[in-house]
Every structure is written in C-alpha cells, then in structure tokens.
CHARMM-style PDB file with segment names, atoms N, HN, CA, C and O in Angstrom:
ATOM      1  N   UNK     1     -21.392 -20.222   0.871  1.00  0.00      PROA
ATOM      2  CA  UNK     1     -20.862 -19.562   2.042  1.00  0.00      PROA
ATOM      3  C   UNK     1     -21.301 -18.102   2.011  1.00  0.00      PROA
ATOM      4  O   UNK     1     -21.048 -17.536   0.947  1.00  0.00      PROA
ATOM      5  N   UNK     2     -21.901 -17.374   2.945  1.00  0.00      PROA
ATOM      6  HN  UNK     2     -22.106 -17.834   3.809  1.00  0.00      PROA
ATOM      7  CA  UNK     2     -22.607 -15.991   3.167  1.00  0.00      PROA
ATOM      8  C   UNK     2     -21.098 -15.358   3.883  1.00  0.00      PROA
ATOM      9  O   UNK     2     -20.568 -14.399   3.321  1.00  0.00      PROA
ATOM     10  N   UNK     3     -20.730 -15.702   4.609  1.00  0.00      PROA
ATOM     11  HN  UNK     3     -21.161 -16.480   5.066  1.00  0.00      PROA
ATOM     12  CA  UNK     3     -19.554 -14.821   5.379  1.00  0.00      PROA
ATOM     13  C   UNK     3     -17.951 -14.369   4.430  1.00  0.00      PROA
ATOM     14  O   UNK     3     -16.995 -15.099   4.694  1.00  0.00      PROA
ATOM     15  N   UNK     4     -17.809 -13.718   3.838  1.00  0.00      PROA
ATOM     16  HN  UNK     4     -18.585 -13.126   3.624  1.00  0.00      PROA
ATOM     17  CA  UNK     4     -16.433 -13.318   3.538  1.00  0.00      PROA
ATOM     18  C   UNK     4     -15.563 -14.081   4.764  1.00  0.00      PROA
ATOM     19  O   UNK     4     -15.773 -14.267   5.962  1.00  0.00      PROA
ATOM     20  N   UNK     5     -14.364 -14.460   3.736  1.00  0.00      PROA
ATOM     21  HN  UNK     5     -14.193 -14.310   2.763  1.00  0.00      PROA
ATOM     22  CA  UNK     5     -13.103 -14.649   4.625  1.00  0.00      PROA
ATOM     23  C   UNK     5     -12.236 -13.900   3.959  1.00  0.00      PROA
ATOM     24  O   UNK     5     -12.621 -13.537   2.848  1.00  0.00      PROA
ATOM     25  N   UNK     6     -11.316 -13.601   4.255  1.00  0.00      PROA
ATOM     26  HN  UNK     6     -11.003 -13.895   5.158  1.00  0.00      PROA
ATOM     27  CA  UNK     6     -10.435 -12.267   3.719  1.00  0.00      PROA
ATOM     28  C   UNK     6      -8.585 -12.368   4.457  1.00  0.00      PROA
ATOM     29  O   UNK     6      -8.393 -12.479   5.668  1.00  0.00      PROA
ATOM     30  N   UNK     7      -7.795 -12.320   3.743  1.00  0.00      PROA
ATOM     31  HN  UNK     7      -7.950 -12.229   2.759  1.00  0.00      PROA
ATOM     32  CA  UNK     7      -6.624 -12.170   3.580  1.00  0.00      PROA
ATOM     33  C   UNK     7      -5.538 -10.909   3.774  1.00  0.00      PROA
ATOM     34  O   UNK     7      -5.265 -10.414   2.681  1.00  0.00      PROA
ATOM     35  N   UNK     8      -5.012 -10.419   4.636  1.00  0.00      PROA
ATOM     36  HN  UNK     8      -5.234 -10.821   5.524  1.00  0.00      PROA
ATOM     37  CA  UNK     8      -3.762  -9.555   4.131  1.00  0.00      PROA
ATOM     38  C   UNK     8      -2.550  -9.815   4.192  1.00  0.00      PROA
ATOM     39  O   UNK     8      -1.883 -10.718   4.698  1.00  0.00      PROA
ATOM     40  N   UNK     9      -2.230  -8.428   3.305  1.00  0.00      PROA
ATOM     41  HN  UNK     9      -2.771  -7.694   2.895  1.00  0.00      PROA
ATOM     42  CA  UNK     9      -0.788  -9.056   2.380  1.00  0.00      PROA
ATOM     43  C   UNK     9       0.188  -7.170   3.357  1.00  0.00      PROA
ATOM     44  O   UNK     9      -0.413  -6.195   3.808  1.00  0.00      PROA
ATOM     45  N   UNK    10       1.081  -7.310   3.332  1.00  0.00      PROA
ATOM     46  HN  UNK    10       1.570  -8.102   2.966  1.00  0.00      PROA
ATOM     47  CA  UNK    10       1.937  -5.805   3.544  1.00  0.00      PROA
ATOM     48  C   UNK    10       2.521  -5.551   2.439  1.00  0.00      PROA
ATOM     49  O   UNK    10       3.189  -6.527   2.098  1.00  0.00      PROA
ATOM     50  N   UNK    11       2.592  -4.652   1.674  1.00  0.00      PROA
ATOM     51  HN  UNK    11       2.050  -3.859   1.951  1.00  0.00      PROA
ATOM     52  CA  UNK    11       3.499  -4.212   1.273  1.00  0.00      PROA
ATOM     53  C   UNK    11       4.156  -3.058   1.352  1.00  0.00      PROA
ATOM     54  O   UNK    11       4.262  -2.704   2.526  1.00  0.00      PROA
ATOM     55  N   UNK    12       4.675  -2.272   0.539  1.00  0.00      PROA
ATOM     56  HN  UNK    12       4.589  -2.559  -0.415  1.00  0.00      PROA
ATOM     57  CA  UNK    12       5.621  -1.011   0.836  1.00  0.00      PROA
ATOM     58  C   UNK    12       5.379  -0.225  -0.554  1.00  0.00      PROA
ATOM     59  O   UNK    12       5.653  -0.924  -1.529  1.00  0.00      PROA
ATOM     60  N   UNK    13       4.971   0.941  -0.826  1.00  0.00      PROA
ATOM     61  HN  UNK    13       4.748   1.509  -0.034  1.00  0.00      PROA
ATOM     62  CA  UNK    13       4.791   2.034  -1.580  1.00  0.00      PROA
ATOM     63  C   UNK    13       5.504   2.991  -1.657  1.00  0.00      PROA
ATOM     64  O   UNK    13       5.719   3.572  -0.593  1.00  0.00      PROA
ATOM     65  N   UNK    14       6.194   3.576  -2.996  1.00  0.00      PROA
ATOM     66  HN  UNK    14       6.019   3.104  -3.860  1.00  0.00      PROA
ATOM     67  CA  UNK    14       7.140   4.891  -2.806  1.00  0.00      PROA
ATOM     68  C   UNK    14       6.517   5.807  -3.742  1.00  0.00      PROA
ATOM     69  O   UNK    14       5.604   5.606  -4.543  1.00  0.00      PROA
ATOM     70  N   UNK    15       7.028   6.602  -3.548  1.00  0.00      PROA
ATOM     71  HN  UNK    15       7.770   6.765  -2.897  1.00  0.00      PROA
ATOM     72  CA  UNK    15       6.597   8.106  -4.328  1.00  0.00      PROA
ATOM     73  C   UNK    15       7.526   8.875  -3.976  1.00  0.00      PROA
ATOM     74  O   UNK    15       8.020   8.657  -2.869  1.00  0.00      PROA
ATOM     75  N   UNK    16       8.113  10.131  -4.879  1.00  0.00      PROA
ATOM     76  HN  UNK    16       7.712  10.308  -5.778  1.00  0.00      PROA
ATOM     77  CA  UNK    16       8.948  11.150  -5.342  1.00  0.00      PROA
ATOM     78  C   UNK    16       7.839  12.480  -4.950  1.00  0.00      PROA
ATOM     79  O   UNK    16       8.357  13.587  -4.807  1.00  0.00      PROA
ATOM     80  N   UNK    17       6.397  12.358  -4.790  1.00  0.00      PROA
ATOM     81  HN  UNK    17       5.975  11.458  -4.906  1.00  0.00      PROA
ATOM     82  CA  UNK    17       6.049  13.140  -4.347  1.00  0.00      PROA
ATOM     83  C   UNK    17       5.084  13.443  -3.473  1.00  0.00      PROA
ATOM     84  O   UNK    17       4.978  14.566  -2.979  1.00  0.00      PROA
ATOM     85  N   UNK    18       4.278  12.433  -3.204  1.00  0.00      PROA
ATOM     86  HN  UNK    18       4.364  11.521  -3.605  1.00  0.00      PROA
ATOM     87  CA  UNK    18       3.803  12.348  -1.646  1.00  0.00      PROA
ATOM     88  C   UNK    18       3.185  11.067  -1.036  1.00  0.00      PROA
ATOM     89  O   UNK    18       2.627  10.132  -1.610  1.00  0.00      PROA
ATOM     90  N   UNK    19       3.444  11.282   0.357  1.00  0.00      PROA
ATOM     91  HN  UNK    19       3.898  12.041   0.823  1.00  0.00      PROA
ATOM     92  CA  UNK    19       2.128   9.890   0.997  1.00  0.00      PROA
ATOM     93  C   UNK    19       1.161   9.504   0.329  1.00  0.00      PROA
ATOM     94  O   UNK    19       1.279   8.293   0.147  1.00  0.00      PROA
ATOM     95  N   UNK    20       0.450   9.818  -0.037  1.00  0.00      PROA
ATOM     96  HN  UNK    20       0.354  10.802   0.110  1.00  0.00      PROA
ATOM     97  CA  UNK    20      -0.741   9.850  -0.590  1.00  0.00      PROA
ATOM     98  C   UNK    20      -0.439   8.997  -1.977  1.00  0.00      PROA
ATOM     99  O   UNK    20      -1.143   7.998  -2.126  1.00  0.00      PROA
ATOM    100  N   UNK    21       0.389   9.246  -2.852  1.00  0.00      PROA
ATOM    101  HN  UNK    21       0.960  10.058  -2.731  1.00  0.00      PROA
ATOM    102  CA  UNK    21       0.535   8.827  -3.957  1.00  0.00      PROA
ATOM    103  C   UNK    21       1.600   7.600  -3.590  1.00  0.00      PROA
ATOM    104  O   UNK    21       1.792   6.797  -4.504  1.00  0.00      PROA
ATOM    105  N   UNK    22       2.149   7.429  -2.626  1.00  0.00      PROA
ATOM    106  HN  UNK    22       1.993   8.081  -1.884  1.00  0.00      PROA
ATOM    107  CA  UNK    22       2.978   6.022  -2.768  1.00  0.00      PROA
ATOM    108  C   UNK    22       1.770   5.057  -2.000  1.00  0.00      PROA
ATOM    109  O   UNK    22       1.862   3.841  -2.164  1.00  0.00      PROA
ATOM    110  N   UNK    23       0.673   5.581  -1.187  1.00  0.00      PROA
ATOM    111  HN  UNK    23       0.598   6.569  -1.054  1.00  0.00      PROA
ATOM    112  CA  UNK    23      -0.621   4.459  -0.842  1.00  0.00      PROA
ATOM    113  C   UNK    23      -0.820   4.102  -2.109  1.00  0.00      PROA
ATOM    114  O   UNK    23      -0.382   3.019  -2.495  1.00  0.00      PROA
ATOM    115  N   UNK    24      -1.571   5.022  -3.041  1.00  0.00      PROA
ATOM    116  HN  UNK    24      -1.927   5.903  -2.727  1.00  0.00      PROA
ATOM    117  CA  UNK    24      -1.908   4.930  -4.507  1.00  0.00      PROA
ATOM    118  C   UNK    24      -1.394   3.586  -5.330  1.00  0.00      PROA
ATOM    119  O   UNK    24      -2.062   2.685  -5.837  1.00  0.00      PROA
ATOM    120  N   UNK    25       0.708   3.878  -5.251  1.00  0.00      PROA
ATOM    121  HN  UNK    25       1.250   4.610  -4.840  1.00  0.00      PROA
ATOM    122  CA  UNK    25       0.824   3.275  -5.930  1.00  0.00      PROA
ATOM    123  C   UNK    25       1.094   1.956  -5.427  1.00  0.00      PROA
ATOM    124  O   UNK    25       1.530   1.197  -6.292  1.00  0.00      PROA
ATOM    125  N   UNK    26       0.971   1.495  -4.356  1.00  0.00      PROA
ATOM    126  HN  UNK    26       0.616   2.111  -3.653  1.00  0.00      PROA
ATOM    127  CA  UNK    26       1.173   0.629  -3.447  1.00  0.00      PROA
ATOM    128  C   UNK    26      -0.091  -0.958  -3.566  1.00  0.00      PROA
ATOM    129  O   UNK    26       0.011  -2.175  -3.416  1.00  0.00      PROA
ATOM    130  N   UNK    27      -1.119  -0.038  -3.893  1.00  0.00      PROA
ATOM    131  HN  UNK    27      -1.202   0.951  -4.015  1.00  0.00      PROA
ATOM    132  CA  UNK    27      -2.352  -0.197  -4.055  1.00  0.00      PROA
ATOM    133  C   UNK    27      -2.723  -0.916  -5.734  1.00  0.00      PROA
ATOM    134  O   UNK    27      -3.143  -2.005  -6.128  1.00  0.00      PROA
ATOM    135  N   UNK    28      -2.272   0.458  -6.427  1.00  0.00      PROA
ATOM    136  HN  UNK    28      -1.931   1.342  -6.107  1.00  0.00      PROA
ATOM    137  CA  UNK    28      -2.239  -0.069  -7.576  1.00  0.00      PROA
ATOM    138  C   UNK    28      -0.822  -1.305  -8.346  1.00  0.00      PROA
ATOM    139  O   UNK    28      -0.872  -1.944  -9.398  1.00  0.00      PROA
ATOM    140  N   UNK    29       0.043  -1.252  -7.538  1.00  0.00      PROA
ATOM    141  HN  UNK    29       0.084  -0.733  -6.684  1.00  0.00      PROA
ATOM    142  CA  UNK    29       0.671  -2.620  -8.049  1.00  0.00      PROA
ATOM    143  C   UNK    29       0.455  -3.860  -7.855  1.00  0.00      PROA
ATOM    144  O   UNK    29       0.802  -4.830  -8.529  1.00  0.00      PROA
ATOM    145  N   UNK    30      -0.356  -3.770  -6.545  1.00  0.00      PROA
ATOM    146  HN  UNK    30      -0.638  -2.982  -5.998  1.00  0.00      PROA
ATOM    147  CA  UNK    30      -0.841  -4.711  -6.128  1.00  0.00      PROA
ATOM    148  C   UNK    30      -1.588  -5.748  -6.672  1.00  0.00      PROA
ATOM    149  O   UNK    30      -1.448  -6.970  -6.701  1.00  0.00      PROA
ATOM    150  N   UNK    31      -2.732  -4.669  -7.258  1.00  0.00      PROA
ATOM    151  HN  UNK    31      -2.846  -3.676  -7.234  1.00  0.00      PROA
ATOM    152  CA  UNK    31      -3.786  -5.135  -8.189  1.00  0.00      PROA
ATOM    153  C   UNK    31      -3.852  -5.762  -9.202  1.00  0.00      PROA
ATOM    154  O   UNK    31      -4.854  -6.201  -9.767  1.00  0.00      PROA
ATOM    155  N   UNK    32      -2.282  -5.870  -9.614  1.00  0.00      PROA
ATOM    156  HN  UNK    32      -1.468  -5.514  -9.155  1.00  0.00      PROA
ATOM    157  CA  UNK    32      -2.141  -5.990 -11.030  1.00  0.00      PROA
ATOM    158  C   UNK    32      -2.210  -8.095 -10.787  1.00  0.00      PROA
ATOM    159  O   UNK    32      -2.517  -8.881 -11.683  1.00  0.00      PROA
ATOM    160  N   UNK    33      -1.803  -8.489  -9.276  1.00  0.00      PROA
ATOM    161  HN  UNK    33      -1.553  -7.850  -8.548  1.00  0.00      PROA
ATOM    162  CA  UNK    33      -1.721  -9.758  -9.474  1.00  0.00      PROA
ATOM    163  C   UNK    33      -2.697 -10.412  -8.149  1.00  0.00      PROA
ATOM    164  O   UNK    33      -2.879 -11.601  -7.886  1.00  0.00      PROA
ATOM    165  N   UNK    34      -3.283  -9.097  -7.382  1.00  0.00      PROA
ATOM    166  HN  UNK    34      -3.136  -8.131  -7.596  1.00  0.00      PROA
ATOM    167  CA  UNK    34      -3.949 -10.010  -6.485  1.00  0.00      PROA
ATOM    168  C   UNK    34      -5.470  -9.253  -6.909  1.00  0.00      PROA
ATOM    169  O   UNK    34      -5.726  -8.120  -7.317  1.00  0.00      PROA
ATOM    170  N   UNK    35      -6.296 -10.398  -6.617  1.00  0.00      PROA
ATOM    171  HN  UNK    35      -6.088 -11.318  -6.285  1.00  0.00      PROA
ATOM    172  CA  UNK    35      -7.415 -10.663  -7.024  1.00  0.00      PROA
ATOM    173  C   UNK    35      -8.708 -10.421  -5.645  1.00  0.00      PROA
ATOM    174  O   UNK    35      -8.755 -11.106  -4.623  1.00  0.00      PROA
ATOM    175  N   UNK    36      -9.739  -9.167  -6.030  1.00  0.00      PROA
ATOM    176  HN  UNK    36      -9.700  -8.610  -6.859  1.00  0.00      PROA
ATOM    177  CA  UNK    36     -10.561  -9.124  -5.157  1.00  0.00      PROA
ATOM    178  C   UNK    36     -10.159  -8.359  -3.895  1.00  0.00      PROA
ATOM    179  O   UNK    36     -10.377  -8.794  -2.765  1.00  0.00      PROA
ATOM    180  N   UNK    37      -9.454  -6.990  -4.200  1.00  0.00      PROA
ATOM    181  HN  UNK    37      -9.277  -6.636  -5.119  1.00  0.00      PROA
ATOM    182  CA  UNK    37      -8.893  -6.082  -2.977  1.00  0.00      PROA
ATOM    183  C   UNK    37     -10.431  -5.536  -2.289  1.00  0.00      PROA
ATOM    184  O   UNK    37     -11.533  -5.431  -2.828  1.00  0.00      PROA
ATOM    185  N   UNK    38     -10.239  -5.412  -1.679  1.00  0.00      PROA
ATOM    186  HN  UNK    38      -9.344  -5.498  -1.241  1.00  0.00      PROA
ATOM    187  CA  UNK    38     -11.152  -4.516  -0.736  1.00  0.00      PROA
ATOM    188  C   UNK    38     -11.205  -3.402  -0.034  1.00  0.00      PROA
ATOM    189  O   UNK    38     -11.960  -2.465  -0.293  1.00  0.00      PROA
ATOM    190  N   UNK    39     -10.180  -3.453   1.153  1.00  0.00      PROA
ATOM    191  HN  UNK    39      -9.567  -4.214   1.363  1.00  0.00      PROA
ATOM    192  CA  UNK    39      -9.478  -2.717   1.435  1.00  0.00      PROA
ATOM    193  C   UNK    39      -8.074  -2.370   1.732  1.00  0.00      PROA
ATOM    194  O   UNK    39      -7.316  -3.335   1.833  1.00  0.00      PROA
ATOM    195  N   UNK    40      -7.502  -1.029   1.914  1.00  0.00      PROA
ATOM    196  HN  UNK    40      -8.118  -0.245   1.832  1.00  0.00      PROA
ATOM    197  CA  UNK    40      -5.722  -1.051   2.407  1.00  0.00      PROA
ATOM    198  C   UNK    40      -5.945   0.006   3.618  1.00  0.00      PROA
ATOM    199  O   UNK    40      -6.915   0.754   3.737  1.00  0.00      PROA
ATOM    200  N   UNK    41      -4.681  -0.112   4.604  1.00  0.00      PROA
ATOM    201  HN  UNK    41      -3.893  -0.719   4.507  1.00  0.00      PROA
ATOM    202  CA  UNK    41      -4.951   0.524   5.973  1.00  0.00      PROA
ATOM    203  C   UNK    41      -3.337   0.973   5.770  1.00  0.00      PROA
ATOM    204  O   UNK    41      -2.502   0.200   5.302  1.00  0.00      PROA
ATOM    205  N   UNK    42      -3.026   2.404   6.217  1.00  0.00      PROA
ATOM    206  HN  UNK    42      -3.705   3.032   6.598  1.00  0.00      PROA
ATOM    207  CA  UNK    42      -1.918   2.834   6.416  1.00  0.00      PROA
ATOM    208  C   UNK    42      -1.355   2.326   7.618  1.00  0.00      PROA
ATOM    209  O   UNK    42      -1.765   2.800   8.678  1.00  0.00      PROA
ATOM    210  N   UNK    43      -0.187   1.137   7.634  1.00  0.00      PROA
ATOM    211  HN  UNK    43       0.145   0.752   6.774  1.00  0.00      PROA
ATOM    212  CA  UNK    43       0.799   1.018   8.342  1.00  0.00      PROA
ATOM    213  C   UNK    43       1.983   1.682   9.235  1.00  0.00      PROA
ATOM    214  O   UNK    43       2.457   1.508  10.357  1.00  0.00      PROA
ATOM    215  N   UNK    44       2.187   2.485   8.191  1.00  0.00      PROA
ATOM    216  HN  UNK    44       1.802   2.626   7.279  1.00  0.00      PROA
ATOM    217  CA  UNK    44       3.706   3.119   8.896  1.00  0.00      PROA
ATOM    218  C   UNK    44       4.035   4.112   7.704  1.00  0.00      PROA
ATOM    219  O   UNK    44       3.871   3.607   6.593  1.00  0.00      PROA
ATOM    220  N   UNK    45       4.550   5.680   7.728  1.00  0.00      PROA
ATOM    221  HN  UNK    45       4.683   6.090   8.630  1.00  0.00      PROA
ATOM    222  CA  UNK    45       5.158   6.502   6.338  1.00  0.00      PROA
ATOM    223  C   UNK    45       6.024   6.686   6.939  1.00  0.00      PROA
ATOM    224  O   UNK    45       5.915   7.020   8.119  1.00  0.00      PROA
ATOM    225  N   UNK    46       7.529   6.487   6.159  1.00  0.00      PROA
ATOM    226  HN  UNK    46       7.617   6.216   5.200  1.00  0.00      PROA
ATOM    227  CA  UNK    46       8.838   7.530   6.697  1.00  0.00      PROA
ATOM    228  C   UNK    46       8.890   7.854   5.202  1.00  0.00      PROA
ATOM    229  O   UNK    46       8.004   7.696   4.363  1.00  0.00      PROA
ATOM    230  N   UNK    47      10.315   8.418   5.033  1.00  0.00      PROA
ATOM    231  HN  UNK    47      11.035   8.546   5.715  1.00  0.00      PROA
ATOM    232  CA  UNK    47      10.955   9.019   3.959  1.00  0.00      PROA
ATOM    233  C   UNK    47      12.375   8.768   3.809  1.00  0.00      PROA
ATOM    234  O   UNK    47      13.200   8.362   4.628  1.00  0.00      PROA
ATOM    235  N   UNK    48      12.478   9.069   2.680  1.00  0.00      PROA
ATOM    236  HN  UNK    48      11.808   9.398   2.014  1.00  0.00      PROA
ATOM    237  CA  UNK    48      14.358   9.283   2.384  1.00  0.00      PROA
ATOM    238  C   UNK    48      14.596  10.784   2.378  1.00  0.00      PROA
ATOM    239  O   UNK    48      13.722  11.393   1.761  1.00  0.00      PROA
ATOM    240  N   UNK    49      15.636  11.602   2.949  1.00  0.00      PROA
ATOM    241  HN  UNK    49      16.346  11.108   3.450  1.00  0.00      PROA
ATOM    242  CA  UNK    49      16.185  12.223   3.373  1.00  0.00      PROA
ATOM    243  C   UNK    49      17.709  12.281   2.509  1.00  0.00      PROA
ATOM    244  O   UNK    49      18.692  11.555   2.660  1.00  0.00      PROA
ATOM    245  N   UNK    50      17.500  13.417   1.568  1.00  0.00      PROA
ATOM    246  HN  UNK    50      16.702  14.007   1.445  1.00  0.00      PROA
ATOM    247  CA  UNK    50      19.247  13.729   0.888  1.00  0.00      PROA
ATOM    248  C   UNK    50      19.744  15.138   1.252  1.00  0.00      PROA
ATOM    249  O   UNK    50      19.096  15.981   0.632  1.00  0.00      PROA
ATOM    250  N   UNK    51      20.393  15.506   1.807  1.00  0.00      PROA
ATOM    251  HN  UNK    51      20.919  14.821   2.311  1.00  0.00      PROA
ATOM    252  CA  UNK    51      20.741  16.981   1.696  1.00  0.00      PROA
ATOM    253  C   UNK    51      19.676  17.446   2.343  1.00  0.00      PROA
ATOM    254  O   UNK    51      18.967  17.922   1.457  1.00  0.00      PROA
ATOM    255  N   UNK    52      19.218  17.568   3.234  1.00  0.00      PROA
ATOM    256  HN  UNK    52      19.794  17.181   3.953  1.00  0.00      PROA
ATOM    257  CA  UNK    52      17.813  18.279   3.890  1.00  0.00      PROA
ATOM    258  C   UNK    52      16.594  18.024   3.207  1.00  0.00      PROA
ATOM    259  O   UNK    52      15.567  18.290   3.833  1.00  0.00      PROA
ATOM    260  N   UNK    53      16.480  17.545   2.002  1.00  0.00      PROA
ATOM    261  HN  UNK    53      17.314  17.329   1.494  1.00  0.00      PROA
ATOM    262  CA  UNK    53      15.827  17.604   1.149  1.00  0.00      PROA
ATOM    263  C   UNK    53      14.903  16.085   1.018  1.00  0.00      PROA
ATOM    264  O   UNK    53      15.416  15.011   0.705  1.00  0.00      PROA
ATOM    265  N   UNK    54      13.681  16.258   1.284  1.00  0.00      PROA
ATOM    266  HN  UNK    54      13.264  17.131   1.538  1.00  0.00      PROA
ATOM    267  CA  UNK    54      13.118  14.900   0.777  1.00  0.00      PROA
ATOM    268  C   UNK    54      13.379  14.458  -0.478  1.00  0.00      PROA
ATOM    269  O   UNK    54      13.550  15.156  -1.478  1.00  0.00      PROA
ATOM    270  N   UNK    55      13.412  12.974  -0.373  1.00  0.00      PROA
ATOM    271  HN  UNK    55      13.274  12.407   0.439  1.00  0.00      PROA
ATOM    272  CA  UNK    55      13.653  12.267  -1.959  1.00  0.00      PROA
ATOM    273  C   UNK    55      12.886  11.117  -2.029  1.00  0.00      PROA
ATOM    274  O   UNK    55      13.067  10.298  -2.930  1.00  0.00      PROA
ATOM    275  N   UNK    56      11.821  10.932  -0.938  1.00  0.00      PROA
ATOM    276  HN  UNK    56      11.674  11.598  -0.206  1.00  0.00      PROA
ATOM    277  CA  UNK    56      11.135   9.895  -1.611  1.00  0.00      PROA
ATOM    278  C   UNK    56      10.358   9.134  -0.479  1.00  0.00      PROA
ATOM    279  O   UNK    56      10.846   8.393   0.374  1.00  0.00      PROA
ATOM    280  N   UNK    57       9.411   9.383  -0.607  1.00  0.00      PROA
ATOM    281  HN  UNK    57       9.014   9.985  -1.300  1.00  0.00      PROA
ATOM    282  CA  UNK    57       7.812   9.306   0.954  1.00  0.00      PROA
ATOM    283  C   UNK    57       7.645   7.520   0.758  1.00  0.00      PROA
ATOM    284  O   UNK    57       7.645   6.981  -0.349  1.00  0.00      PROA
ATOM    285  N   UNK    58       7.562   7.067   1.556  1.00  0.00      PROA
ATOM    286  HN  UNK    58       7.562   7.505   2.455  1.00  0.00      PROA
ATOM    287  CA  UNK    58       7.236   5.414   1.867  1.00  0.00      PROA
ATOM    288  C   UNK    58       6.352   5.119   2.433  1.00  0.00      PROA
ATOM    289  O   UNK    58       6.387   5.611   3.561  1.00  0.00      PROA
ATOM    290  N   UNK    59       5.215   4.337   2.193  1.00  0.00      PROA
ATOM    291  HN  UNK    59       5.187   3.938   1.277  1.00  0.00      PROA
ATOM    292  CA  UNK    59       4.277   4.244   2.900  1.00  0.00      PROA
ATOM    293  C   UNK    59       4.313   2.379   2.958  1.00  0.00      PROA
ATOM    294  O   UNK    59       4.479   1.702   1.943  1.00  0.00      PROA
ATOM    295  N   UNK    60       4.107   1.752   4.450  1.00  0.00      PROA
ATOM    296  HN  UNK    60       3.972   2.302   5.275  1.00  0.00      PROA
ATOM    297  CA  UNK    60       3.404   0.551   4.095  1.00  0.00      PROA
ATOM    298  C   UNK    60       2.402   0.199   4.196  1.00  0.00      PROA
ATOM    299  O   UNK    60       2.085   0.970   5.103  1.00  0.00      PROA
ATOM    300  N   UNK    61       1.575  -0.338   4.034  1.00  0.00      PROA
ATOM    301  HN  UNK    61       1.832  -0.965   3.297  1.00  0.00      PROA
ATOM    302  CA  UNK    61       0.200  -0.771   3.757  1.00  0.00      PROA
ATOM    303  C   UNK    61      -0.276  -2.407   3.313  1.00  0.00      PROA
ATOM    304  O   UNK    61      -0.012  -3.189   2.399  1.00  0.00      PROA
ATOM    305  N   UNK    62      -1.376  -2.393   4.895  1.00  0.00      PROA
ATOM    306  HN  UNK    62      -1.589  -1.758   5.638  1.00  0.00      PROA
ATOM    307  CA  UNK    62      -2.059  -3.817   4.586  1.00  0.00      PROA
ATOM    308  C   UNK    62      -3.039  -3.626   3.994  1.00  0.00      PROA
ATOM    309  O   UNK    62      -3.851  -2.723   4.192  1.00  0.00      PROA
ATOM    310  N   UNK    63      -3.098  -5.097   2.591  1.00  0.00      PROA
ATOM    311  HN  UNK    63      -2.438  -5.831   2.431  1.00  0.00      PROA
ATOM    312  CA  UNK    63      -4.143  -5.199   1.897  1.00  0.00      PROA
ATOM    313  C   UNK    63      -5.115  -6.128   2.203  1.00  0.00      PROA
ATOM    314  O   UNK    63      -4.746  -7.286   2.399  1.00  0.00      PROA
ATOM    315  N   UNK    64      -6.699  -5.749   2.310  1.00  0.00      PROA
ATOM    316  HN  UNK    64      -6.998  -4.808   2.150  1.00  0.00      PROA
ATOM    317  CA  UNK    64      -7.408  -6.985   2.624  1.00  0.00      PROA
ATOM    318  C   UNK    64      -8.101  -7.226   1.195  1.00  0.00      PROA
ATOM    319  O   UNK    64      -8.824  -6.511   0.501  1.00  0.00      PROA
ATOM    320  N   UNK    65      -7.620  -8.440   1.049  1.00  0.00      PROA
ATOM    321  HN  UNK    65      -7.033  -9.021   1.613  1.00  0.00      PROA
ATOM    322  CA  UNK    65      -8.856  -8.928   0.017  1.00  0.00      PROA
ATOM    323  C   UNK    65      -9.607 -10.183   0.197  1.00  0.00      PROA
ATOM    324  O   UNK    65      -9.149 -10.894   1.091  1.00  0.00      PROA
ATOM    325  N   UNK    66     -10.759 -10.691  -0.487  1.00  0.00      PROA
ATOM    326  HN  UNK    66     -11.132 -10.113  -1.213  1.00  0.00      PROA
ATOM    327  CA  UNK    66     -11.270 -11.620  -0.269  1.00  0.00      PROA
ATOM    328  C   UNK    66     -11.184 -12.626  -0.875  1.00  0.00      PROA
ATOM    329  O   UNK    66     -10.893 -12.491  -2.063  1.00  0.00      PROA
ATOM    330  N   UNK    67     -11.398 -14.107  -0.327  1.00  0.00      PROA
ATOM    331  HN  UNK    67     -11.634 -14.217   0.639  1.00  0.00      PROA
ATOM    332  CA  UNK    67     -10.665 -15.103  -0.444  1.00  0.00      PROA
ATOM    333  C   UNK    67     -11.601 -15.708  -1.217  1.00  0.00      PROA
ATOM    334  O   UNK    67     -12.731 -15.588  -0.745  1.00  0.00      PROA
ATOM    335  N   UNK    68     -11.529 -16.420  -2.412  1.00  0.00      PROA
ATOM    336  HN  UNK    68     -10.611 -16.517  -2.796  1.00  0.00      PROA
ATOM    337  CA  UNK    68     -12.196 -17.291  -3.274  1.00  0.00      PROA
ATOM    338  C   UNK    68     -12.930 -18.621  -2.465  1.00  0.00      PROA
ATOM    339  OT1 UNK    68     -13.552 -19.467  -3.107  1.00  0.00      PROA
TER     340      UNK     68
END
C-alpha cells in the first residue's frame, strides 16, 4: 500500500506553566503507548483560575498517526 491511512486520537494536556508545555506534554504521553505519531493540531487552551492567579494552562490536542 503507497497511501498512508492515519488515525486521530484527542486528548487533553496540562502544565503549571504554559500552553506550549502542556502541547509538549500532551504529546509526549501519548507516545509512550501510541505507535507512529505524526502529527498534533491545537484544539482548544483554557486554564484554571485560583485567586486571580493562573494554576494550570490546558491544552487539547488531536493526534494523527499512522495506521499499520
């Protein structure tokens, strides 16, 4: 087969200190059980909110990977 077929998955990423690093880790947990990532596309970021104060950036993110 010449054509990729390819799969995504959503999940949800946090971080204590920015967008950027809850894609990261979103990305990297991922990896640990799915096989053949390719790419991830930013979904949606909010946050948690304590006291005026951020406490924790959320990002979700679809993963494409390719299908065996």
């Amino acid at each position: 087969m010449s054509d990729p077929i390819f799969k995504k998955i959503e999940v949800v990423g946090t971080s204590t200190k920015s967008f950027s690093e809850a894609a990261a880790n979103a990305v990297t947990k991922a990896a640990e059980t799915v096989r053949n990532i390719s790419w991830f596309e930013v979904v949606e970021q909010r946050g948690n909110v304590m006291e005026g104060m951020i406490q924790q950036y959320q990002v979700t993110v679809q993963i494409g990977f390719r299908l065996e």
